[in-house]
C-alpha positions as CSV (number, residue, x, y, z in Angstrom):
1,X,170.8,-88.9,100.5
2,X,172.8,-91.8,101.8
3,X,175.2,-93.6,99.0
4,X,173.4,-97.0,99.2
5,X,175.5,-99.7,97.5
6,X,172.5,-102.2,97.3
7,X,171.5,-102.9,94.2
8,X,167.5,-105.3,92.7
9,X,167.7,-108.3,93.4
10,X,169.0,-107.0,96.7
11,X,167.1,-104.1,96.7
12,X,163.6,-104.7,95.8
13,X,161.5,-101.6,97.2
14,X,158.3,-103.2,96.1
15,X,158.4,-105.4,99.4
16,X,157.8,-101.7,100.9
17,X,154.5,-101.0,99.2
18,X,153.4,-105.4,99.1
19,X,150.1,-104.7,101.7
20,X,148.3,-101.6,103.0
21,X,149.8,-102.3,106.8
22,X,153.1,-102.4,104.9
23,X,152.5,-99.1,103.4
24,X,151.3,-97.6,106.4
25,X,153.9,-98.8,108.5
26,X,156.3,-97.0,106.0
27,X,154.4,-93.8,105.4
28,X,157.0,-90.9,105.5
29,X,153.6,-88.7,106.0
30,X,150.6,-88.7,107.7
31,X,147.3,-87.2,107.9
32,X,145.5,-86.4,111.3
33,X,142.7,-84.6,112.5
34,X,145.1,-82.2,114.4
35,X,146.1,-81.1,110.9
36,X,143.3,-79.8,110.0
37,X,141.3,-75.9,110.5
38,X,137.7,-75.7,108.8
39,X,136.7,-72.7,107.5
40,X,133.3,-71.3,108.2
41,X,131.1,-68.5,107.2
42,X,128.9,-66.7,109.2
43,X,126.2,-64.5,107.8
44,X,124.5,-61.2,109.6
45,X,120.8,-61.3,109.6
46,X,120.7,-65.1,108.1
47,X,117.9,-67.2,109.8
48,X,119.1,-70.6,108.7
49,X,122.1,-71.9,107.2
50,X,122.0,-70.9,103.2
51,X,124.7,-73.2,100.7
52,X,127.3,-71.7,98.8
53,X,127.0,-72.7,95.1
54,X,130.6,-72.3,94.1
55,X,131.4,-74.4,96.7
56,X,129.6,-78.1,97.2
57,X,128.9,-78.8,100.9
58,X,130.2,-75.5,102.1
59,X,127.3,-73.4,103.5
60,X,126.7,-69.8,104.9
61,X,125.7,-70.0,109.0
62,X,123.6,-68.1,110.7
63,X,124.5,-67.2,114.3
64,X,122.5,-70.2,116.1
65,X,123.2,-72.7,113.0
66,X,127.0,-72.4,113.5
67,X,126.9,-73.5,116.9
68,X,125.7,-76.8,115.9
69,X,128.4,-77.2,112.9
70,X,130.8,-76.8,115.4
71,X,129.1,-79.1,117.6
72,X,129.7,-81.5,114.5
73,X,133.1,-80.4,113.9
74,X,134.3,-81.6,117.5
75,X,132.7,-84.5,117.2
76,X,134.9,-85.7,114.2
77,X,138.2,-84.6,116.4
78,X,138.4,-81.2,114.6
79,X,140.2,-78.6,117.1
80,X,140.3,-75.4,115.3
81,X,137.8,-73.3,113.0
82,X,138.7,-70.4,111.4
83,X,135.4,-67.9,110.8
84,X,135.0,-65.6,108.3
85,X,131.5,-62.9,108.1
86,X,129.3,-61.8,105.9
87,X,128.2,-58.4,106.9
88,X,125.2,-56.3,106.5
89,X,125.6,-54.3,103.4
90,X,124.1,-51.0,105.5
91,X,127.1,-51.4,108.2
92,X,129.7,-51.3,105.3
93,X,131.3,-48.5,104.7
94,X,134.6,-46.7,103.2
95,X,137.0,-46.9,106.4
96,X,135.3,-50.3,107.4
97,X,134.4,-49.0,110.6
98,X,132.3,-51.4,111.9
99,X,135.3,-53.3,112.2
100,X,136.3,-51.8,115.3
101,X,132.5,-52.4,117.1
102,X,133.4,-54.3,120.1
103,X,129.8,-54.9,119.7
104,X,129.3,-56.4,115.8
105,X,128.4,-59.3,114.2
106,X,131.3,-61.3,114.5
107,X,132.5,-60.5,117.9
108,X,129.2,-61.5,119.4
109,X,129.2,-65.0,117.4
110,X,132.7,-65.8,118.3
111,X,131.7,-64.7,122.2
112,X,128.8,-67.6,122.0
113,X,131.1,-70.3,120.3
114,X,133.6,-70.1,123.0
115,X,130.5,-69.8,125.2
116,X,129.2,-73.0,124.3
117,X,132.8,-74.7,123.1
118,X,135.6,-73.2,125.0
119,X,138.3,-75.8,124.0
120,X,137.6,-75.1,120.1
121,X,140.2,-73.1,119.0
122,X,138.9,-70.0,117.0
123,X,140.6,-68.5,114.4
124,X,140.0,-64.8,113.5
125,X,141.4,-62.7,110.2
126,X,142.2,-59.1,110.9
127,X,141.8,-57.7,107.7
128,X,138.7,-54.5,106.3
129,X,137.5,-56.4,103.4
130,X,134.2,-57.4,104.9
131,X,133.8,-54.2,106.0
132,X,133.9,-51.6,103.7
133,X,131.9,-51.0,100.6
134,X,135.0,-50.9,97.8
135,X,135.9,-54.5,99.2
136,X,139.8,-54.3,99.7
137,X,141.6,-54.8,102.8
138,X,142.2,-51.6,103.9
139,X,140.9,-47.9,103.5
140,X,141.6,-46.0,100.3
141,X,143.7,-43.1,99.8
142,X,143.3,-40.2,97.1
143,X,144.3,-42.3,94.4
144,X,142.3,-45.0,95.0
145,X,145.3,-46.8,96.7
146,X,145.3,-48.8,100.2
147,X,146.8,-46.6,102.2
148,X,149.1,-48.6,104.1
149,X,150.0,-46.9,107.5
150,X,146.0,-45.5,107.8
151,X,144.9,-49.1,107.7
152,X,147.4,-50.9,109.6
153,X,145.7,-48.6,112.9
154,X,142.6,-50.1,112.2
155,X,144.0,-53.3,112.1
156,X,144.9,-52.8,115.4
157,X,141.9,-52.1,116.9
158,X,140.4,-54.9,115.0
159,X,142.2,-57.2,116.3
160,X,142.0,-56.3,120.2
161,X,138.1,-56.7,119.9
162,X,138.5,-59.6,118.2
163,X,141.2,-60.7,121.4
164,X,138.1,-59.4,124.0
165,X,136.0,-61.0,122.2
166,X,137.6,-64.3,123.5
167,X,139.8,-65.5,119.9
168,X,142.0,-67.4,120.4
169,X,144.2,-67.2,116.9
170,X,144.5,-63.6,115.0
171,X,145.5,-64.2,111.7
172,X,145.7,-60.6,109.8
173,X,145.3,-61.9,106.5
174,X,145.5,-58.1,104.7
175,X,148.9,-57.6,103.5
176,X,150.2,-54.5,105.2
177,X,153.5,-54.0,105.8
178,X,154.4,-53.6,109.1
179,X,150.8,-54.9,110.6
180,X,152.4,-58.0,112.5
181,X,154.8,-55.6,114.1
182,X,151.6,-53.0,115.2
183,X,149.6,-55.7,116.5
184,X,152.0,-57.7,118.6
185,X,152.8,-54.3,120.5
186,X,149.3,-53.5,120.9
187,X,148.8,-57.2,122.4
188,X,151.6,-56.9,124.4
189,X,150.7,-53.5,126.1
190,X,147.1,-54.8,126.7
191,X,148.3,-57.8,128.6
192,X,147.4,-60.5,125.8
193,X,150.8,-61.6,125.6
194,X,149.6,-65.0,124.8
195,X,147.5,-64.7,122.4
196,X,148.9,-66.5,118.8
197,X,149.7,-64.6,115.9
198,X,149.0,-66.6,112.6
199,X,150.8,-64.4,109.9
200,X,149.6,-64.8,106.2
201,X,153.1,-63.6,105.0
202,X,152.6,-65.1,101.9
203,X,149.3,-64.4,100.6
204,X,149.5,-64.5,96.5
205,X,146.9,-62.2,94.6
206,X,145.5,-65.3,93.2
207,X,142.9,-66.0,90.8
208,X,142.2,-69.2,92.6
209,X,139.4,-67.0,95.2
210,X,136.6,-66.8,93.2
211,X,134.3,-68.9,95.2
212,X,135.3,-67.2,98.3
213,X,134.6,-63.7,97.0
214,X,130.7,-65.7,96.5
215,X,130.6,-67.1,99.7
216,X,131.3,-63.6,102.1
217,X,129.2,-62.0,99.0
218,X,131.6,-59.3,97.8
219,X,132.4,-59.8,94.6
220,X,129.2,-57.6,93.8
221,X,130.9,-54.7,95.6
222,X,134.8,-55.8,94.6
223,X,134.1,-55.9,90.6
224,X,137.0,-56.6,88.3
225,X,139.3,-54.9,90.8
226,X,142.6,-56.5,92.1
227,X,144.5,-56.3,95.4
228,X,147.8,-56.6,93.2
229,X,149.4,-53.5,94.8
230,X,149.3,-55.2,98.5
231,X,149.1,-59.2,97.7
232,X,151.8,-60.7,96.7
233,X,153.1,-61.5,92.8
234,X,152.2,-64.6,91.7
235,X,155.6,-65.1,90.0
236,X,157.5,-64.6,93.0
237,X,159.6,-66.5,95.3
238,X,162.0,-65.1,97.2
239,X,159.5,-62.3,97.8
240,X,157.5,-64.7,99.9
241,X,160.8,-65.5,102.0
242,X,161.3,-62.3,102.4
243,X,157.9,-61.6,103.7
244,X,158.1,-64.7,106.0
245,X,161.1,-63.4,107.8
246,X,159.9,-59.5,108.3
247,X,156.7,-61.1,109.7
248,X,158.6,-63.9,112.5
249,X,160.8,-60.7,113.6
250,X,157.9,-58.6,114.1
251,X,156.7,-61.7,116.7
252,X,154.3,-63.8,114.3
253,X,153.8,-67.6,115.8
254,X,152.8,-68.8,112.9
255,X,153.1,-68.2,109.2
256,X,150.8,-69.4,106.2
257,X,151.3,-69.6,102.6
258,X,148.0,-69.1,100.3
259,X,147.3,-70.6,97.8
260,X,147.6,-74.3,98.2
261,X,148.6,-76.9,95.7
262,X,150.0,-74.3,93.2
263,X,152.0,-73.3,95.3
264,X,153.7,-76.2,97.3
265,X,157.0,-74.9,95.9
266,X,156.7,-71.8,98.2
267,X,155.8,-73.6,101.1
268,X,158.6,-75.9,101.0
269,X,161.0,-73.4,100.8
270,X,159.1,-71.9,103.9
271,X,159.4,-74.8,105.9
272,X,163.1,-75.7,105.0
273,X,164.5,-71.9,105.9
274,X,162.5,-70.9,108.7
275,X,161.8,-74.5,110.4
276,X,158.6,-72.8,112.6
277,X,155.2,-73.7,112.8
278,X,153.8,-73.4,109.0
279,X,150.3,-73.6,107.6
280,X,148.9,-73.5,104.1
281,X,145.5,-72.8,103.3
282,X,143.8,-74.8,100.8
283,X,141.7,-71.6,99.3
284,X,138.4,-72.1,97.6
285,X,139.3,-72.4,94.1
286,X,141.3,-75.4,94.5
287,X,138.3,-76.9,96.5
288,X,136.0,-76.0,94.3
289,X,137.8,-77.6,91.2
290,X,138.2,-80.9,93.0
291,X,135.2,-81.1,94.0
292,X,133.8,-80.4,90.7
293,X,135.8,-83.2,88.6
294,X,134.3,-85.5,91.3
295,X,131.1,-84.8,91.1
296,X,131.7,-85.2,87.2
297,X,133.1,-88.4,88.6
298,X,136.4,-87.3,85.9
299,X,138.1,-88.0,89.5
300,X,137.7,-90.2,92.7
301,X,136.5,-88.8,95.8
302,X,140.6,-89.9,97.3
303,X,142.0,-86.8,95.2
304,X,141.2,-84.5,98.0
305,X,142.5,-86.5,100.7
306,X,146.0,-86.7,98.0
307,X,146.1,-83.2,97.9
308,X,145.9,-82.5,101.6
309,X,148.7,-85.0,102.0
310,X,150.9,-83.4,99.3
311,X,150.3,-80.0,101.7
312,X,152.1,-82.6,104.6
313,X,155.0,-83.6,102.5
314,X,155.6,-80.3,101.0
315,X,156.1,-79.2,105.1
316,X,152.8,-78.1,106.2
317,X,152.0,-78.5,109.8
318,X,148.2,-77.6,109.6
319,X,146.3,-76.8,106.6
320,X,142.8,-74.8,106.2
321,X,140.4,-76.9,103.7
322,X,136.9,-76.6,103.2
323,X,137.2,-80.2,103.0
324,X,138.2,-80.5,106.9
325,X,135.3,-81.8,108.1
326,X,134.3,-84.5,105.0
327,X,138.0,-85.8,105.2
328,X,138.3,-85.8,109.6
329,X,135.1,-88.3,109.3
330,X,137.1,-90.5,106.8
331,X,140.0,-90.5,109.1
């Protein structure tokens, strides 16, 4: 920071902040609609659209219901959705192999969104956990481990269906070491050279996903398990960095840090060391909890829009919020 020599009455900053056209005029950060990714669930077998209880507003979409949310979704200037399914229970199973069904659930919805929407961006995770029946990311070795190198093959399939199946984004979101790397040479030999890679290189095992576990309905199959051996260590920083870098060298486009707000220091130092395209994801807890003390009215509604712009200031170049859509018709 500059050495300024002025000094009140000189300096009086308070002329900065005298009117809202001031203050706007002056904003060192901004939030637009291009900053902004909804999450949306997608539920197997669902007739109509079903809300989530843990999380106010947020509901679970049925394969013709989601076309007219997105239909909504364009219409308040939101450009990217980022889907995540609920599967049928009897197509789960230990290796998550319906993952790999050119023909499943998701691959089919996401061929009639860019069907009906071609210029929405669609986000896709590569990771097993709606797919098996134990719930983690990945299939199980003989002690009850992910087994690393098994899964990160599956991954790779996964996410060339998902690429045929007209995504736009793949975001493996599971935690493997050495997925990024697998997947960009599998997209490279198959001629999908430009297809984006959106890393989550620093995904915490967080207590903060609660609501999320309700909404793709697998906390009945996940228990009191953790992903602690694969996700990363909640006290950890330069962990994360590290992370970041192995997953740019492997040929990620994009990396995300996840959780949110509690963890703005991590994304910060993201931003500042590798100066490339950065998102955050503003996971369900944090929503949830907001949305909560408003409803108590112990907050205003404005605390959401504050946290979205403290995900802008902390470096963030696009966040995912369930809050997308409320917040895009504000703006």
């Amino acid at each position: 920071m500059a050495n300024f020599k002025r000094k009140y009455p000189l300096a009086r900053l308070r002329r900065l902040r005298s009117t809202k056209s001031i203050r706007a005029l002056v904003a060192e950060n901004k939030l637009s609609t291009d900053d902004l990714i909804q999450p949306i669930f997608v539920k197997e077998s669902l007739k109509q659209m079903e809300e989530i209880e843990s999380l106010k507003g947020i509901y679970r979409h049925s394969e013709e219901s989601i076309l007219k949310e997105i239909e909504d979704l364009v219409k308040t200037g939101i450009k990217a959705v980022a889907i995540f399914p609920v599967i049928d229970n009897d197509k789960k199973d230990e290796k998550g192999t319906e993952a790999i069904n050119e023909d499943n659930f998701l691959n089919n919805v996401i061929k009639k969104i860019k069907q009906n929407f071609p210029d929405i961006l669609v986000i896709a995770d590569v990771a097993l956990d709606p797919y098996t029946t134990h719930g983690h990311d990945g299939v199980l070795n003989s002690d009850g481990d992910v087994d690393n190198d098994e899964t990160i093959k599956i991954l790779r399939d996964q996410a060339l269906k998902l690429v045929q199946a007209g995504t736009d984004i793949i975001a493996p979101s599971d935690m493997m070491d050495g997925r990024i790397g697998v997947i960009r040479k599998a997209l490279e030999e198959k001629e999908f050279k430009n297809t984006l890679l959106l890393a989550y290189s620093a995904k915490y095992s967080s207590k903060f996903y609660g609501p999320f576990k309700d909404a793709v309905e697998s906390a009945k199959f996940f228990g009191d398990k953790t992903k602690d051996t694969y996700q990363m260590a909640v006290a950890n920083i330069e962990e994360a960095l590290h992370e970041v870098a192995l997953d740019i060298n492997e040929g990620a486009d994009i990396v995300m840090v996840k959780p949110g707000m509690p963890y703005l220091d991590v994304l910060k130092a993201v931003k500042d060391k590798f100066q490339m395209p950065t998102f955050v994801y503003q996971v369900s807890g944090e929503y949830a909890m907001l949305k909560a003390a408003i409803e108590k009215k112990w907050l205003g509604d404005e605390v959401m829009f504050e946290s979205l712009l403290s995900f802008k200031r902390a470096g963030a170049d696009c966040i995912l919020t369930y809050a997308a859509k409320e917040i895009a018709k504000n703006l």
